[in-house]
DSSP file (Angstrom, degrees, kcal/mol; ACC not computed):
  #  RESIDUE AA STRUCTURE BP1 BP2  ACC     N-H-->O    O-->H-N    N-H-->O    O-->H-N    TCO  KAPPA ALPHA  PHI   PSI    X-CA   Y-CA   Z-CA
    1    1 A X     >        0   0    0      0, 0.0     4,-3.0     0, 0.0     5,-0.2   0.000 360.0 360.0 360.0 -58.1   31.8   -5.0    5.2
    2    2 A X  H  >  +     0   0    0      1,-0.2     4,-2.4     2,-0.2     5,-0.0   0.765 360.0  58.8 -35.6 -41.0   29.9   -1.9    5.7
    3    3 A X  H  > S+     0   0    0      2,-0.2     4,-1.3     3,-0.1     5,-0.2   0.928 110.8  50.0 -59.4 -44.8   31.5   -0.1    2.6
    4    4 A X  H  > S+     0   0    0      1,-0.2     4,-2.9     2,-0.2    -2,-0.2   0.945 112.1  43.5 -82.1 -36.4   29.9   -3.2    0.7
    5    5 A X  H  X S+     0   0    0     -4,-3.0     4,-1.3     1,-0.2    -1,-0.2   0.908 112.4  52.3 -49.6 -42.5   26.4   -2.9    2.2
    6    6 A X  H  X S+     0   0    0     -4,-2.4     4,-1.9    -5,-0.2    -2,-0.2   0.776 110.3  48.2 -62.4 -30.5   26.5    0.6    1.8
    7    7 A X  H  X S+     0   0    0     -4,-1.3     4,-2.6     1,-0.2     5,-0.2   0.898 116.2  48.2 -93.5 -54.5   27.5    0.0   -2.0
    8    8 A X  H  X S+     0   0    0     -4,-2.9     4,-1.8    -5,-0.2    -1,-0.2   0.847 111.1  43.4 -52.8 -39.1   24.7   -2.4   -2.1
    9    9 A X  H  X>S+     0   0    0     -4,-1.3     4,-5.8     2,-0.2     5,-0.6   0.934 109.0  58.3 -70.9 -80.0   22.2   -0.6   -0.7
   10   10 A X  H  <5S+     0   0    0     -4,-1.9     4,-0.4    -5,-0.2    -2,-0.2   0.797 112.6  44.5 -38.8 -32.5   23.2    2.7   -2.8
   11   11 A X  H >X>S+     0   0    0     -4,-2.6     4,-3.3     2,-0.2     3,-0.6   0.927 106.6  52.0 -75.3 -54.9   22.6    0.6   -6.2
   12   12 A X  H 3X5S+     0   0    0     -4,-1.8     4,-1.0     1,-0.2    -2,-0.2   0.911 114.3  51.5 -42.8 -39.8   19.5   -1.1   -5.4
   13   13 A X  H 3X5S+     0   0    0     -4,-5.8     4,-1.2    -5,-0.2    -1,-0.2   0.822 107.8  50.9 -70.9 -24.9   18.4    2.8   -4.5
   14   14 A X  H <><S+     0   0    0     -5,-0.6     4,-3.1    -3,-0.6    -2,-0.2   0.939 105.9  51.7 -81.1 -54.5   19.6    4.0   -7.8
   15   15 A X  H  X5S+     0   0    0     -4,-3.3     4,-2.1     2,-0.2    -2,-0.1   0.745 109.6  52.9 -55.4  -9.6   17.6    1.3   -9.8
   16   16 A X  H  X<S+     0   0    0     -4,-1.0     4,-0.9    -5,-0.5     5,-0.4   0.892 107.2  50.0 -73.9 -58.4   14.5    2.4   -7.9
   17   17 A X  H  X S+     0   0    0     -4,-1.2     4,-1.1     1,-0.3    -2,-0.2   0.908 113.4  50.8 -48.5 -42.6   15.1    6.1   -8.8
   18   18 A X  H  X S+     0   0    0     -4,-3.1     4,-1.3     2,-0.2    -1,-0.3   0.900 109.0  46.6 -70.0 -29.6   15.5    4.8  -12.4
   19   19 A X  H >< S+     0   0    0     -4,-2.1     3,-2.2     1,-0.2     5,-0.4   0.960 115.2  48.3 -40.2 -68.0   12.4    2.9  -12.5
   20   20 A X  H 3< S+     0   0    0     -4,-0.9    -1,-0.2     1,-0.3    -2,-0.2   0.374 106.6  49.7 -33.7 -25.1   10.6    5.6  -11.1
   21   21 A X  H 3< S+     0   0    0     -4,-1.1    -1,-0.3    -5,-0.4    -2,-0.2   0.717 107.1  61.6-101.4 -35.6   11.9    8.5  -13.4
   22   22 A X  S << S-     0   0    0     -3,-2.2    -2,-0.2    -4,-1.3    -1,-0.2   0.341 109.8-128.7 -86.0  -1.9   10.9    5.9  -16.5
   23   23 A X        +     0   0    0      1,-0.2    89,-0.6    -5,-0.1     2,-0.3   0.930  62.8 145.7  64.8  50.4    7.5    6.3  -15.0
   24   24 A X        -     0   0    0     -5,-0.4     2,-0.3    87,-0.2    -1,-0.2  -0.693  50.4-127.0-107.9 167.3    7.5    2.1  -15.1
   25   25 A X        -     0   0    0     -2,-0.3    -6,-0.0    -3,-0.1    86,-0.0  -0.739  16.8-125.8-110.2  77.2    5.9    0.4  -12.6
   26   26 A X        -     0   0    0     -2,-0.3     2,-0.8     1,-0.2   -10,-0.0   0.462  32.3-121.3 -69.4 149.3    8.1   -2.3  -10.6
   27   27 A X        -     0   0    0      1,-0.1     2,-0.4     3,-0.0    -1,-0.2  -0.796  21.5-169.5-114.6 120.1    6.2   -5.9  -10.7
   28   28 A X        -     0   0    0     -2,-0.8     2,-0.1     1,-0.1    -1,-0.1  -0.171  58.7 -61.6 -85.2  39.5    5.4   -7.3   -7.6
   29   29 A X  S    S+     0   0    0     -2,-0.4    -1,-0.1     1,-0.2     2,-0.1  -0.393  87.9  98.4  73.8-167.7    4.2  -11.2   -9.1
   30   30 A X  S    S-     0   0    0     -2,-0.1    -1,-0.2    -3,-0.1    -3,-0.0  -0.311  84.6 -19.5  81.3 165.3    1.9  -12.0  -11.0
   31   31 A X        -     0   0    0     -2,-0.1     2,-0.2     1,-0.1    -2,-0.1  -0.102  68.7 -97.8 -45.7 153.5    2.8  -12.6  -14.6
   32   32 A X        -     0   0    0      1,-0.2    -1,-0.1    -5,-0.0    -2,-0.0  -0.554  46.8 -90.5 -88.6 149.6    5.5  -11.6  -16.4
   33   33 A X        -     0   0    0     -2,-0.2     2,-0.5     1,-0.1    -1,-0.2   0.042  45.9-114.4 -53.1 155.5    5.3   -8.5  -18.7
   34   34 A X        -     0   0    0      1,-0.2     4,-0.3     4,-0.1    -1,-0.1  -0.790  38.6 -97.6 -85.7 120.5    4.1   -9.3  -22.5
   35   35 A X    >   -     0   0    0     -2,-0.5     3,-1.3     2,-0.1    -1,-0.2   0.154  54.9 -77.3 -25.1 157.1    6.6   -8.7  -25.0
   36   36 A X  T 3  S+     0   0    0      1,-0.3     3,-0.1    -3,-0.1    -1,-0.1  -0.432 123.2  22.3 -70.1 140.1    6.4   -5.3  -26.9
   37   37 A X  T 3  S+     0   0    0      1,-0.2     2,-0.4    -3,-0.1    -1,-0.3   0.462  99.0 114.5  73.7   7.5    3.5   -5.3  -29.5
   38   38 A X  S <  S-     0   0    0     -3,-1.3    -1,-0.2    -4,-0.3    -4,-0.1  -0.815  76.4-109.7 -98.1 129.0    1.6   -8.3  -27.6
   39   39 A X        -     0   0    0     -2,-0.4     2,-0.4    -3,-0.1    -4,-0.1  -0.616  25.6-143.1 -70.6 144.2   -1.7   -7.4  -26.1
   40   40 A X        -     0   0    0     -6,-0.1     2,-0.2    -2,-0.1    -7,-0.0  -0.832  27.0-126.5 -97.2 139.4   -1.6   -7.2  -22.3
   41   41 A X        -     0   0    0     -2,-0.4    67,-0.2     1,-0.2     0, 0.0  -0.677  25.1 -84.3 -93.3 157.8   -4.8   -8.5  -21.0
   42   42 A X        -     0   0    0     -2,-0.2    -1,-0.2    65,-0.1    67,-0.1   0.049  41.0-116.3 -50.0 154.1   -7.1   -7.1  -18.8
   43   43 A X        -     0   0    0     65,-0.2    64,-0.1    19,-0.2    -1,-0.1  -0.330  52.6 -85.0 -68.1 144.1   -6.6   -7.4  -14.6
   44   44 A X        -     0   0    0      1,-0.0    -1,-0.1    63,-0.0     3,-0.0  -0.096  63.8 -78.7 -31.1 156.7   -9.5   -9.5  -12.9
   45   45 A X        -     0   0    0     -3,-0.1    19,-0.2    62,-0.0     2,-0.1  -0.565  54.8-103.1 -62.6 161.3  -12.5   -7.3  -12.1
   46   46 A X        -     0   0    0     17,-0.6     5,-0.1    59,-0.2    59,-0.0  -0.317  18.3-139.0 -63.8 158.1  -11.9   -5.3   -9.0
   47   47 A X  S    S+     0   0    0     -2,-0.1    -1,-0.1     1,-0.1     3,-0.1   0.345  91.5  83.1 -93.9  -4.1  -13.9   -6.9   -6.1
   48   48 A X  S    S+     0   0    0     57,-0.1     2,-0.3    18,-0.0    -1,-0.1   0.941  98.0  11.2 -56.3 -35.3  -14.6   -3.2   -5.2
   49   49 A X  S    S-     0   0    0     15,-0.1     2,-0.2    17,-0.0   102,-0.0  -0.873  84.2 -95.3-134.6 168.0  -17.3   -2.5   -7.3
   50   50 A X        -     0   0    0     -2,-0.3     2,-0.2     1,-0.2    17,-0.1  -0.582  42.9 -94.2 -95.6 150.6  -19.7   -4.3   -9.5
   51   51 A X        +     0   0    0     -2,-0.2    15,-0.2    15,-0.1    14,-0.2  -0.223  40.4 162.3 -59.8 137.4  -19.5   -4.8  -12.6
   52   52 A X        +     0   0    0     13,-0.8     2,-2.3    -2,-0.2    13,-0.1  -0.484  13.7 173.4-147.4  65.3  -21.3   -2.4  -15.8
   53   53 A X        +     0   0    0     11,-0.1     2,-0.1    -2,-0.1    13,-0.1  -0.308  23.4 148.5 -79.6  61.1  -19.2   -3.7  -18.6
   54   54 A X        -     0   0    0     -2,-2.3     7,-0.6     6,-0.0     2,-0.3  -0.524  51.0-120.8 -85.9 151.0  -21.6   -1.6  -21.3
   55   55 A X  E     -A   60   0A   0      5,-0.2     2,-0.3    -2,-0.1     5,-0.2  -0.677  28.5-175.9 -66.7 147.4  -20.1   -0.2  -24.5
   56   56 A X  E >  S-A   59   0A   0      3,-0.8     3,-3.6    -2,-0.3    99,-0.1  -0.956  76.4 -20.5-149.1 122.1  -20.5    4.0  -24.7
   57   57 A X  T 3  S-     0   0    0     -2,-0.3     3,-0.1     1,-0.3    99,-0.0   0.831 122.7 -58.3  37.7  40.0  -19.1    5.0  -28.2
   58   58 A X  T 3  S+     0   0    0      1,-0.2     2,-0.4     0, 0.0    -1,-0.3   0.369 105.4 117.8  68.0  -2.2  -17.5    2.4  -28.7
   59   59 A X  E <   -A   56   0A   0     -3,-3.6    -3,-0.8    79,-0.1    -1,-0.2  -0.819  54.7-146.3 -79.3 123.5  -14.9    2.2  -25.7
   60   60 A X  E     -A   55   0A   0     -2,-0.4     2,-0.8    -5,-0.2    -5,-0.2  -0.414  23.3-112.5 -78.7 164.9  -15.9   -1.1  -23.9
   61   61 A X        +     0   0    0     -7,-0.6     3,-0.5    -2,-0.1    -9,-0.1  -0.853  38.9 177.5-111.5  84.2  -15.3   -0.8  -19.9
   62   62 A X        +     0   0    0     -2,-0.8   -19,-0.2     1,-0.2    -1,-0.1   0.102  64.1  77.1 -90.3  24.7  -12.4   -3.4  -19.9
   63   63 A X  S    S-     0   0    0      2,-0.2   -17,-0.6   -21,-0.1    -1,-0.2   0.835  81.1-143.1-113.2 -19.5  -12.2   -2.5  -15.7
   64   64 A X        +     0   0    0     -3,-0.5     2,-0.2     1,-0.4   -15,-0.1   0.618  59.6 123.8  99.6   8.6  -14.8   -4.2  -14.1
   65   65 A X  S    S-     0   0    0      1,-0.2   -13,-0.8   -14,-0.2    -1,-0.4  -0.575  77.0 -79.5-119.4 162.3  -15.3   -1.5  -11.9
   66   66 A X        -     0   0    0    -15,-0.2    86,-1.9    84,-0.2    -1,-0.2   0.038  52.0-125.2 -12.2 139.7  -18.9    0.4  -11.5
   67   67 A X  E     -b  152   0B   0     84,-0.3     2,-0.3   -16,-0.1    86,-0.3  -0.683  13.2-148.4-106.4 169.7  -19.6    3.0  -14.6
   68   68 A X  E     -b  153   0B   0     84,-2.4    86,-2.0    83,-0.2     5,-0.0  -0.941  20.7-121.6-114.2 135.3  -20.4    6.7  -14.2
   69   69 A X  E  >  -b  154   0B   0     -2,-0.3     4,-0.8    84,-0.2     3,-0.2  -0.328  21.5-128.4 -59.8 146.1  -22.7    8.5  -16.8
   70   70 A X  T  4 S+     0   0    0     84,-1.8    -1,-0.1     1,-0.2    85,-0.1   0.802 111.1  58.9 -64.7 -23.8  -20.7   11.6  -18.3
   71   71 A X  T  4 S+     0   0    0      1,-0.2    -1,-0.2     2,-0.0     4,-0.1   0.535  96.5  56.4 -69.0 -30.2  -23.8   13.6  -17.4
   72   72 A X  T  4 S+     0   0    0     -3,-0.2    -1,-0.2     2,-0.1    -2,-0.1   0.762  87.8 111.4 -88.3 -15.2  -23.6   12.7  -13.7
   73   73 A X  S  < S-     0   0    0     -4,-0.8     2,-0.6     1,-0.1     5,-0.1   0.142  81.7 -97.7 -35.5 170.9  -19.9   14.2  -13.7
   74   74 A X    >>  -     0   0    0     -4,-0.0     3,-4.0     1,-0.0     4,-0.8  -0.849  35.8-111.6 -91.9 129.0  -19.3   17.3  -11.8
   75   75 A X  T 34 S+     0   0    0     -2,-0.6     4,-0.2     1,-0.3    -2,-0.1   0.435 120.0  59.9 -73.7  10.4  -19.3   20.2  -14.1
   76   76 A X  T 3> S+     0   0    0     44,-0.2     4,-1.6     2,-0.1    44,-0.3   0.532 106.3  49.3 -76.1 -23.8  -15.7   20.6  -13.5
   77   77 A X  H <> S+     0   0    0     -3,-4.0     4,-0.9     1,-0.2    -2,-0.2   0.466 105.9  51.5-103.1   2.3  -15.1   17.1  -15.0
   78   78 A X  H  X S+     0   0    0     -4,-0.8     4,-0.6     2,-0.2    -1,-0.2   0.692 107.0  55.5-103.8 -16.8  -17.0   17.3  -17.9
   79   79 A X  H  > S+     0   0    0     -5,-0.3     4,-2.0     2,-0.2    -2,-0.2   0.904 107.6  47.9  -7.7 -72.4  -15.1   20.3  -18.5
   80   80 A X  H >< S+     0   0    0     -4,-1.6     3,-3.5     1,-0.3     4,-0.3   0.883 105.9  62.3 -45.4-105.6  -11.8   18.3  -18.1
   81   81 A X  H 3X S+     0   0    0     -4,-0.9     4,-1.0     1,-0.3    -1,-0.3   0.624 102.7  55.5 -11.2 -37.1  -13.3   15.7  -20.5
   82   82 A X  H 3X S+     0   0    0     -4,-0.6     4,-1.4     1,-0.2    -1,-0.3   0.931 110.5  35.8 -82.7 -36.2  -13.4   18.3  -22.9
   83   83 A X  H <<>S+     0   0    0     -3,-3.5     5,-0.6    -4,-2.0    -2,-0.3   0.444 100.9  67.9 -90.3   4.5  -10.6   19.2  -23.0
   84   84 A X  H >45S+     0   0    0     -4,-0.3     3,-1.4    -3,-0.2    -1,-0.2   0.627 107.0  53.1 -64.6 -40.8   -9.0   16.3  -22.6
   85   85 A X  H 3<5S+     0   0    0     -4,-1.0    -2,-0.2     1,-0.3    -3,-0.1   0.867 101.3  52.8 -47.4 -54.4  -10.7   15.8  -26.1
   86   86 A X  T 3<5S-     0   0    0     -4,-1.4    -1,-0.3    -5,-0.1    -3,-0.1   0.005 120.7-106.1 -83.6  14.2   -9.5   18.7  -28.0
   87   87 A X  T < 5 -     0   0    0     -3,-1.4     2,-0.2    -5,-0.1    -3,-0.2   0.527  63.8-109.6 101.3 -16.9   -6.0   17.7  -26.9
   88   88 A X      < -     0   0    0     -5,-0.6     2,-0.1    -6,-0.3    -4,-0.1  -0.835  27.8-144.4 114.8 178.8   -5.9   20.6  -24.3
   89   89 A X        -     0   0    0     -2,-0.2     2,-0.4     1,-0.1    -1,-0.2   0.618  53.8-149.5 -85.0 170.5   -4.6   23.5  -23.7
   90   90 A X        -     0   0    0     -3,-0.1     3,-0.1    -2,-0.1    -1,-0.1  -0.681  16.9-142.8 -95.3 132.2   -4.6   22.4  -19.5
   91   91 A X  S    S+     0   0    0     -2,-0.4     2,-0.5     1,-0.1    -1,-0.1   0.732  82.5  55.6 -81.4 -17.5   -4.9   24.6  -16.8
   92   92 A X  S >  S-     0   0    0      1,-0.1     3,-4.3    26,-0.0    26,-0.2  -0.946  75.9-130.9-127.5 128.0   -2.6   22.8  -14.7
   93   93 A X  T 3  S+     0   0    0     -2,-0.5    -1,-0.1     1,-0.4    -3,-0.0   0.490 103.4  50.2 -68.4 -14.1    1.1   21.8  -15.2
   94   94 A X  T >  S+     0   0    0      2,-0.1     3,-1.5     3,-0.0    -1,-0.4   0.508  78.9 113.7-106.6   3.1    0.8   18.5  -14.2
   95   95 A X  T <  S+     0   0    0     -3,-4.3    22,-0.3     1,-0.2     3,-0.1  -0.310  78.7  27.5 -62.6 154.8   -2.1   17.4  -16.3
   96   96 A X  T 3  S+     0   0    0     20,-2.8     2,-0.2     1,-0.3    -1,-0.2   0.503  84.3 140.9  87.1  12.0   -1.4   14.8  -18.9
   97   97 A X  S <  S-     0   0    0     -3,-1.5    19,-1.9    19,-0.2    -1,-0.3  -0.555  71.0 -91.7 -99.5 146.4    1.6   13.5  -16.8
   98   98 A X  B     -D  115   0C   0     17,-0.2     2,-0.4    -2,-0.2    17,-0.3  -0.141  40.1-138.7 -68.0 122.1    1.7    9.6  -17.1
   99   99 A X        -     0   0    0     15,-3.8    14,-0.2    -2,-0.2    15,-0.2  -0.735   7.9-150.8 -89.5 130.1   -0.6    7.9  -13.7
  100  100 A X        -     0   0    0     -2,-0.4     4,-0.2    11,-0.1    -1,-0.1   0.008  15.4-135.6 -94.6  20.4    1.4    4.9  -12.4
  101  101 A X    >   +     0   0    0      1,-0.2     3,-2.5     2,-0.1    -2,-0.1   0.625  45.9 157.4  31.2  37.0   -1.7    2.7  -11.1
  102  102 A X  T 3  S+     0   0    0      1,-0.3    -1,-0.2     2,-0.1    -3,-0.0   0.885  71.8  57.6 -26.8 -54.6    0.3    1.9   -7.8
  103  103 A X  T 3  S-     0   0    0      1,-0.1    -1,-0.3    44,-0.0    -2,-0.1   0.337  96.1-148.7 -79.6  -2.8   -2.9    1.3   -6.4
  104  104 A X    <   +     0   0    0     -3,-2.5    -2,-0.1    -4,-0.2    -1,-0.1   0.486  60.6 126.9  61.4   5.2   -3.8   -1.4   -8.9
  105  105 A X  S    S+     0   0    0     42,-0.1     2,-0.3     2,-0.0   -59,-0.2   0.918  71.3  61.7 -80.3 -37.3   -7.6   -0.4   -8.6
  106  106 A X  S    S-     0   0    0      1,-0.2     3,-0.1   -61,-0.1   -43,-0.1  -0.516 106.1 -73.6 -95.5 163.5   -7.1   -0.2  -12.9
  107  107 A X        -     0   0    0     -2,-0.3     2,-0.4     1,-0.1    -1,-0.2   0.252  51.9-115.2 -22.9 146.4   -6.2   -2.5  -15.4
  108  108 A X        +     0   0    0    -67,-0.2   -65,-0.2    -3,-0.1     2,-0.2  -0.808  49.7 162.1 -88.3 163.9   -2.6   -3.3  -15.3
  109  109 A X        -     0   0    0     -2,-0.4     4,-0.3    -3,-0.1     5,-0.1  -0.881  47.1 -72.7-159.6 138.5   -1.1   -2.0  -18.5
  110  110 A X  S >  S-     0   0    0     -2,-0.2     3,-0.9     2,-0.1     4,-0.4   0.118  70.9 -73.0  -1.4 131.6    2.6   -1.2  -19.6
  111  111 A X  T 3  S+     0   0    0      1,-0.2   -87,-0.2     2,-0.1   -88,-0.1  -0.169 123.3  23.5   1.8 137.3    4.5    2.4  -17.9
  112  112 A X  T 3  S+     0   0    0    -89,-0.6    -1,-0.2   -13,-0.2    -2,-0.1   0.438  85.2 118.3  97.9  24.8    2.9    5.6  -19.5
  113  113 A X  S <  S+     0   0    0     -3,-0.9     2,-0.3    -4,-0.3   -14,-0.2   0.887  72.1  62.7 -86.7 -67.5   -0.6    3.9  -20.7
  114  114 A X        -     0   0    0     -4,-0.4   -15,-3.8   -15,-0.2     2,-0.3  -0.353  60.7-175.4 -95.6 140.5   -2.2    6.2  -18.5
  115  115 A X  B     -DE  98 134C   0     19,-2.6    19,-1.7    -2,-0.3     2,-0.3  -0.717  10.8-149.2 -95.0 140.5   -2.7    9.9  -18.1
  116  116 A X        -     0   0    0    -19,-1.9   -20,-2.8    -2,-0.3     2,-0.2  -0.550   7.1-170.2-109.4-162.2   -4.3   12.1  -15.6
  117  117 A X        -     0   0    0    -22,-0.3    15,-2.1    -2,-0.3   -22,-0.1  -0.912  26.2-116.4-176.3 122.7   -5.9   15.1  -15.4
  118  118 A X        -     0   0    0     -2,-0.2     2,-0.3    13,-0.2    13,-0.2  -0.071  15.5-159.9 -79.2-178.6   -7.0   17.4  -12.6
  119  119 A X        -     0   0    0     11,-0.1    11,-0.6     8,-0.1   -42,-0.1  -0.828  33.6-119.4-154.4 104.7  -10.6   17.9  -12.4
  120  120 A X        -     0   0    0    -44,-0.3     2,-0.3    -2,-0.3   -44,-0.2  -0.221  14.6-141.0 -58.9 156.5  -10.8   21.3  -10.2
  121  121 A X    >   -     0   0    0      6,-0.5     3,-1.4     5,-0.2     5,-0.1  -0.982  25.0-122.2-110.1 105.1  -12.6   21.6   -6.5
  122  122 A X  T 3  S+     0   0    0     -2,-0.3     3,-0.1     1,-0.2   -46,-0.0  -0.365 103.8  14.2 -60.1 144.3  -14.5   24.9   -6.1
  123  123 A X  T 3  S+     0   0    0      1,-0.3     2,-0.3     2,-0.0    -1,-0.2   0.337  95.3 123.6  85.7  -6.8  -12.7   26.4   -2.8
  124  124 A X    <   -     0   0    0     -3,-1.4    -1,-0.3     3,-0.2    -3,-0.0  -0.658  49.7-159.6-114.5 108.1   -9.9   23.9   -3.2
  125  125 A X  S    S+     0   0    0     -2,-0.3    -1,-0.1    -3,-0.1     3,-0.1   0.657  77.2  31.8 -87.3   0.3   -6.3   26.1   -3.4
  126  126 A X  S    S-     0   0    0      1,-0.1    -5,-0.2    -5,-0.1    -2,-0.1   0.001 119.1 -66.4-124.5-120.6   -4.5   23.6   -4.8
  127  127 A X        -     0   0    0      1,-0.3    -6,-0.5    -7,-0.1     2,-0.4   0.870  64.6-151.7-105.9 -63.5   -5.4   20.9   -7.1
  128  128 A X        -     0   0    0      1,-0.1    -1,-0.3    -8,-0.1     3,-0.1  -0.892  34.0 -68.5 132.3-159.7   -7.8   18.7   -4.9
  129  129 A X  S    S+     0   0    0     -2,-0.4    17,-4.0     1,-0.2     2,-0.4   0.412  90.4 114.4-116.0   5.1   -8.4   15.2   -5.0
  130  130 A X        +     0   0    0    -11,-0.6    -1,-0.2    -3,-0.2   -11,-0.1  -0.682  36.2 161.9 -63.7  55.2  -10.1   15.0   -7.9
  131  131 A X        -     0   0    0     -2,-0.4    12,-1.4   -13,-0.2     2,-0.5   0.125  28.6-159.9 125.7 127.3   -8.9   13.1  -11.2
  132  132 A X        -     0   0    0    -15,-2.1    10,-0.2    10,-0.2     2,-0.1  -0.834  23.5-153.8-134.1 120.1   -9.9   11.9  -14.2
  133  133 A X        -     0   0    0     -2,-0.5     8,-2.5     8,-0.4     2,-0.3  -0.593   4.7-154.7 -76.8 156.3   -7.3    9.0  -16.1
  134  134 A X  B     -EF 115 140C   0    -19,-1.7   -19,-2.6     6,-0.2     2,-0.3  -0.982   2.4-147.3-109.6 123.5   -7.2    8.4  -19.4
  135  135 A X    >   -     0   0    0      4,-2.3     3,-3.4    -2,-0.3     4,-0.1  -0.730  28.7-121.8 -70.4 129.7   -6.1    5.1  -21.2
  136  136 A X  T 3  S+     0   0    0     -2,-0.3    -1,-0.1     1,-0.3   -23,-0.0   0.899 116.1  61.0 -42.4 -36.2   -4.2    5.0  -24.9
  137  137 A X  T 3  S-     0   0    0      1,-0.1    -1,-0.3     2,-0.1     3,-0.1   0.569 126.2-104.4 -79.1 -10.7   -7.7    2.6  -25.9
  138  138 A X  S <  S+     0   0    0     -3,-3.4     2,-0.3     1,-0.2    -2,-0.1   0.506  76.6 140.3 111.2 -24.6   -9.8    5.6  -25.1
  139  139 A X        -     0   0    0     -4,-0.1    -4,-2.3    -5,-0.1     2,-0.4  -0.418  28.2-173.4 -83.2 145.8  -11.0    4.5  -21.9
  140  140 A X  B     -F  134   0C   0     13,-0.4    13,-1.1    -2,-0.3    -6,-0.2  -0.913   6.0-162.0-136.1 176.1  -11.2    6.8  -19.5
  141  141 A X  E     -C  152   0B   0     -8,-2.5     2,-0.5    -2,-0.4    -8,-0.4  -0.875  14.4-129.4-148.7 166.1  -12.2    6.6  -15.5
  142  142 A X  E     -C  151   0B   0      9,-0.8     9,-2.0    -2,-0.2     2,-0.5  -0.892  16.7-176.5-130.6 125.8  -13.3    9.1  -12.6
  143  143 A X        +     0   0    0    -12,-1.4     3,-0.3    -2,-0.5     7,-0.1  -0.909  12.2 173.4-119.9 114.7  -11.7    9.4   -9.1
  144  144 A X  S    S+     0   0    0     -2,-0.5     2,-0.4     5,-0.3    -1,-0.1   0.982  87.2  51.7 -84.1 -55.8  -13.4   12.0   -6.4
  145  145 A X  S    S-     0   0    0      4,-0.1     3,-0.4   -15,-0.1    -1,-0.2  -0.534 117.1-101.7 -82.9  30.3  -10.9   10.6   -3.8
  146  146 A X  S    S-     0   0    0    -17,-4.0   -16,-0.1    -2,-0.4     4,-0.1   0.800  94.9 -34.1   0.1  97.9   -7.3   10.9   -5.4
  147  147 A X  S    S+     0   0    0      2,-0.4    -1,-0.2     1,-0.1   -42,-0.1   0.444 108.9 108.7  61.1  22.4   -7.2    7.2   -6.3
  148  148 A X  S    S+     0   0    0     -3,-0.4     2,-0.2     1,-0.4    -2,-0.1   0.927  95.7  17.7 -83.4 -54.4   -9.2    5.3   -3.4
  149  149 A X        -     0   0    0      2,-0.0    -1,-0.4  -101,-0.0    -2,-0.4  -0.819  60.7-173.5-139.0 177.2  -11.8    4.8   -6.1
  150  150 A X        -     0   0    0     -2,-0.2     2,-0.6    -7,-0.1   -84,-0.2  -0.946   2.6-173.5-153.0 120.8  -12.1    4.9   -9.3
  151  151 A X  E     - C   0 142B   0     -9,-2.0    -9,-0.8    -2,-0.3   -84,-0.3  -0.887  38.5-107.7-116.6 148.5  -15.7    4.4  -11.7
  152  152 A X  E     -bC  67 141B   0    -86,-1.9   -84,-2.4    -2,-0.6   -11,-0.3  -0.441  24.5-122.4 -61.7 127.0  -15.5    4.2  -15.5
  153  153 A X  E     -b   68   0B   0    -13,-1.1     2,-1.1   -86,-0.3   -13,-0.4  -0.491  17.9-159.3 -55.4 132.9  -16.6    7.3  -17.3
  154  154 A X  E >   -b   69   0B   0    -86,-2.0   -84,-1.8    -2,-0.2     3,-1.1  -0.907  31.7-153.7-129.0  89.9  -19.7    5.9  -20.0
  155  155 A X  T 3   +     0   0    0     -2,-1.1   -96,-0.1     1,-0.2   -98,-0.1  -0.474  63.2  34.9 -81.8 146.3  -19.0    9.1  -22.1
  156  156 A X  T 3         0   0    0     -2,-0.3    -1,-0.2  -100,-0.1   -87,-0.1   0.333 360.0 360.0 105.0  -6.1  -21.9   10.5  -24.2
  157  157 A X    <         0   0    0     -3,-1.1    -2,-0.1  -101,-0.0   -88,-0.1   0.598 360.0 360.0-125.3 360.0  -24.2    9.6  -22.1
């Protein structure tokens, strides 16, 4: 009986390790995923923040969440944002690495729709808590707090 618990136990731990490693997100209810090529629609708004659902260059703010001007950034994170534009190159090994939204605070979307990106902390020896994701649509969002909150970037402005 034990051997078969143990057996049990040991797969259910292996399919985690494979979600995880597919950078997919396991779904905890809610709807069921949309077939491939289907638009997923946006999550409710957050009840964290209020809403500023503005256009800026033509990314809409599909999160519901509070906006931040690109201008009010930290002059490390419009940095980032720039180079996040041009593609790169990154200062830091893990930037671009796919953000799993654990924390739900953004849209849901599919595994690997979003990237982060450090946004350095003078005095900070490692990366800090700063962030900025990016969405495949363009949209892109600000975190001070590694992921407790999150405001939409309203770039260009």
């Amino acid at each position: 009986m034990r051997r078969l618990l143990a057996a049990v136990v040991l797969i259910a731990l292996l399919g985690l390790a494979l979600v995880v490693s597919n950078g997919l997100q396991p779904q905890t209810g809610g709807p069921a995923p949309a077939p491939s090529g289907t638009p997923v629609p946006a999550a409710p708004a957050s009840s964290r923040a209020p809403s500023t659902a503005g256009k800026v260059e033509g990314v809409p703010n599909p999160s519901g969440l509070a906006a931040i001007r690109e201008s009010q950034l930290p002059a490390e994170g419009r940095r980032t944002l720039t180079l996040i534009r041009q593609g790169g190159p990154f200062p830091y090994e893990r930037d671009g690495v796919a953000f799993g939204n654990f924390e739900r605070i953004l849209p849901r979307k599919p595994g690997g729709y979003y990237r982060e990106y450090t946004v350095p902390t003078p005095g900070e020896s490692d990366r800090g808590a700063r962030r900025i994701v990016a969405g495949k649509a363009g949209e892109k969002y600000y975190t001070p707090d590694h992921y407790e909150s999150f405001k939409f970037i309203a770039e260009g402005k």
